[in-house]
N, C-alpha and C positions, 0 to 999 in steps of 0.2 A: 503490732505483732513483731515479733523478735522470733530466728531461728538459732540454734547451737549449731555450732561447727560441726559436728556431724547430719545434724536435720537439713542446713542448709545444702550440705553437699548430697542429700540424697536427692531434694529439694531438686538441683539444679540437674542430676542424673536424671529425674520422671521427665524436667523439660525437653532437654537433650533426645532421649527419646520418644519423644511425641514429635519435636522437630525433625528427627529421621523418616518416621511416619510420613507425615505430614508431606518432606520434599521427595521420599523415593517414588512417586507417580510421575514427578516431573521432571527428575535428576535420574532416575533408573534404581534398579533392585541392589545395585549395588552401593550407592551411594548412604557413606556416613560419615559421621564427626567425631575427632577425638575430645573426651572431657574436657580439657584442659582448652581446647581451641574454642570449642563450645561455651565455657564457661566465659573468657571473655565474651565473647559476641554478646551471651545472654545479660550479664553485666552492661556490656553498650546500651545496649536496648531500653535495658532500665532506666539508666543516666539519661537517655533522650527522654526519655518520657515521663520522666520524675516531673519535668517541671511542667506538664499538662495536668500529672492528678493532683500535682498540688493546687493547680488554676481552679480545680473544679471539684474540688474536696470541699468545698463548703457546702455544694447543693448535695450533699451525704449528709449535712448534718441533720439531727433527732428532731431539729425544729421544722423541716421541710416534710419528714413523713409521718410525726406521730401527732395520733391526733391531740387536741387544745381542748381543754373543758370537758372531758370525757365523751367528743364526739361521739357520734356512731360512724365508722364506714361501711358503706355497701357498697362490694365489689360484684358484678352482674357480668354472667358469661354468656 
């Protein structure tokens, strides 16, 4: 998945705030982030963590959940 310079940066604004959300319970009602400060951190974050979904990006692949030979699955609730 690919964003455009504009989708990513709206992209990066819905995170931003949801992040604000998220710490104004524990930082106060006043507490926020400018885009720009934001956007690195969100970027760091990514970069740490690149190299864990790529660790574990193979048990996503098509061969771990669909099914083989026309299974049948029954999922029971």
């Amino acid at each position: 998945m690919s964003l455009g310079k504009d989708e990513y940066g709206t992209f990066v604004e819905a995170q931003r705030q949801l992040h604000v959300q998220r710490m104004a319970p524990v930082m106060g009602p006043s507490y926020s982030m400018v885009y720009g400060a934001f956007q690195g951190y969100f970027e760091e974050q990514e970069r740490k963590a690149w190299s864990i979904i790529t660790r574990y990006a193979s048990l996503l692949s098509p061969a771990f959940y669909i099914p083989r030979n026309n299974d049948l699955i029954v999922v029971t609730i």
